[in-house]
C-alpha positions in Angstrom: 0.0 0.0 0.0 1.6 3.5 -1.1 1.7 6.4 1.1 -0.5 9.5 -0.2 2.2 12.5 -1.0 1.6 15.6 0.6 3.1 18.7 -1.3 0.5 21.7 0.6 2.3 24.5 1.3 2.7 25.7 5.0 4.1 28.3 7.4 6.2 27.7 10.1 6.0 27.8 13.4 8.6 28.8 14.5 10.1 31.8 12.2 6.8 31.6 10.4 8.4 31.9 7.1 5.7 30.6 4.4 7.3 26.9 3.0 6.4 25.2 -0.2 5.8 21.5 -0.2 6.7 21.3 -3.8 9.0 18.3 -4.8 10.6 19.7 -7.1 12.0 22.0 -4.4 13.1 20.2 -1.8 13.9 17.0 -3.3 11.6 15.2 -0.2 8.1 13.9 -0.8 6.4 14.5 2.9 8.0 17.8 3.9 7.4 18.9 7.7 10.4 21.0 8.4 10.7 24.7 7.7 13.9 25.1 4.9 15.3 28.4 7.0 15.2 27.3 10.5 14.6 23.8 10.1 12.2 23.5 12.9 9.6 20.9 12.4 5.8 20.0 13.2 5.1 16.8 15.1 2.6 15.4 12.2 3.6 11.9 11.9 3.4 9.1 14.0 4.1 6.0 12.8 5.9 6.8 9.4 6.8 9.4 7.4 3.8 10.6 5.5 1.6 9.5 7.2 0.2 13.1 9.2 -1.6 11.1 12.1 0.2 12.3 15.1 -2.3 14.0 17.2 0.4 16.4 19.1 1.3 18.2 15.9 3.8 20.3 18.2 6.6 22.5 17.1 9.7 19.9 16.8 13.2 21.5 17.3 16.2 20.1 15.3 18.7 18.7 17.7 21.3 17.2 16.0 22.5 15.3 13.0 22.7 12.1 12.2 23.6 9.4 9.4 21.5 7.1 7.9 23.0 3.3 8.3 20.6 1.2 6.8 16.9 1.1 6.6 16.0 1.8 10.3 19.2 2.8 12.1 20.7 6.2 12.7 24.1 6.4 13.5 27.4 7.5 12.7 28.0 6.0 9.2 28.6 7.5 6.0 24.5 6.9 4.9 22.1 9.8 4.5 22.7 12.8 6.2 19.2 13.2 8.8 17.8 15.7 10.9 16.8 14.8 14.4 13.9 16.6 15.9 12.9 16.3 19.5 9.0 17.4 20.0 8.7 20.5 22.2 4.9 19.0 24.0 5.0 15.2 24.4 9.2 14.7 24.1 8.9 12.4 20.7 11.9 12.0 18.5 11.7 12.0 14.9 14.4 11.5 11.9 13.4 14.2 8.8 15.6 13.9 5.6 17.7 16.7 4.5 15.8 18.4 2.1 17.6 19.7 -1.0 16.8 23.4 -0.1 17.6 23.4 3.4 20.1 26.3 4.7 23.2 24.1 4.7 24.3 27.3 7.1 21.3 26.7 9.8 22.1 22.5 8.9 25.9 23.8 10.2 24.9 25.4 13.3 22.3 22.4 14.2 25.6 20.4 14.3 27.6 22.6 16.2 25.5 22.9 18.9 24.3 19.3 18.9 27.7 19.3 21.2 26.3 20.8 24.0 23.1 18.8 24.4 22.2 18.0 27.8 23.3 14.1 29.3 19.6 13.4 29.4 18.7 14.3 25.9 21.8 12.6 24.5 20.3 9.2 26.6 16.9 10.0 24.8 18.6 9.5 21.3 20.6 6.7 22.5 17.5 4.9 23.9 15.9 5.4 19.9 19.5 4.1 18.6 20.4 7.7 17.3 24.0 8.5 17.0 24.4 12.2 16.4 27.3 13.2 13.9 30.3 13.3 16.2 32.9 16.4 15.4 35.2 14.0 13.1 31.9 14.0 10.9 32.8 17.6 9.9 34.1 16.6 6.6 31.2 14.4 5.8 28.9 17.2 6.7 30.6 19.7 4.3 31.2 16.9 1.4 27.3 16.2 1.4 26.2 20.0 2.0 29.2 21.7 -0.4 30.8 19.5 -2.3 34.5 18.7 -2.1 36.0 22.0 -3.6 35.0 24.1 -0.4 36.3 21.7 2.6 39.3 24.6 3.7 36.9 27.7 3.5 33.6 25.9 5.0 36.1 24.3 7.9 36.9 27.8 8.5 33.4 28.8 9.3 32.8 26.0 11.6 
């Protein structure tokens, strides 16, 4: 059974910028997370698509982490993933990278994933999330830029 596509526009809650759900956009077919801040909305519950979460809660992007196979997060080379932590009932959520988010706001997302609190980091363990650890730097910058920019991007970071 497919999953019904949802491409309806939206504005965030949190910067309230309007967002388009256009595919050919982002690159993603069930967008949820704002492009500019990527803060999300708690709408799915028990896959992606699927908008039957009740909460529907601003989500706030924690960390980063790396797609290892179908259902693990971790610190491979996979996908590159958002990790969202819901601000009302405490769910975590994985959200692809979409192909317009603001690899700038995607940089500072991993920067401070550093300095989450012990409980928090225990939370994503529990799920079996491994955030990007700092030696993922180069990953990071290889998926967001490209090779060419690894000595001036490092120098932003």
């Amino acid at each position: 059974m497919s999953r019904p596509q949802t491409f309806e526009d939206f504005r965030c809650a949190h910067c309230h910028n309007l967002v388009s759900g256009a595919h050919l956009l982002s690159g993603v077919n069930n967008r949820n997370h704002c492009p500019y801040c990527l803060w999300s909305r708690h709408l799915d519950l028990y896959s992606a698509g699927d908008r039957l979460s009740a909460c529907k809660a601003p989500m706030q992007p924690l960390a980063l982490t790396a797609k290892r196979s179908r259902n693990k997060y971790g610190r491979g080379r996979g996908e590159l993933m958002l990790v969202h932590l819901c601000t009302d009932c405490g769910d975590v959520s994985i959200n692809r990278i979409a192909a317009d988010d603001d690899a700038g706001t995607l940089l500072e997302v991993f920067n401070a994933s550093f300095a989450l609190p012990a409980r928090t980091r225990d939370l994503l363990l529990e799920d079996e999330i491994d955030i990007l650890p700092s030696e993922g730097l180069p990953v990071l910058q290889l998926q967001l830029f490209g090779d060419a920019t690894h000595v001036r991007i490092a120098e932003i970071a």
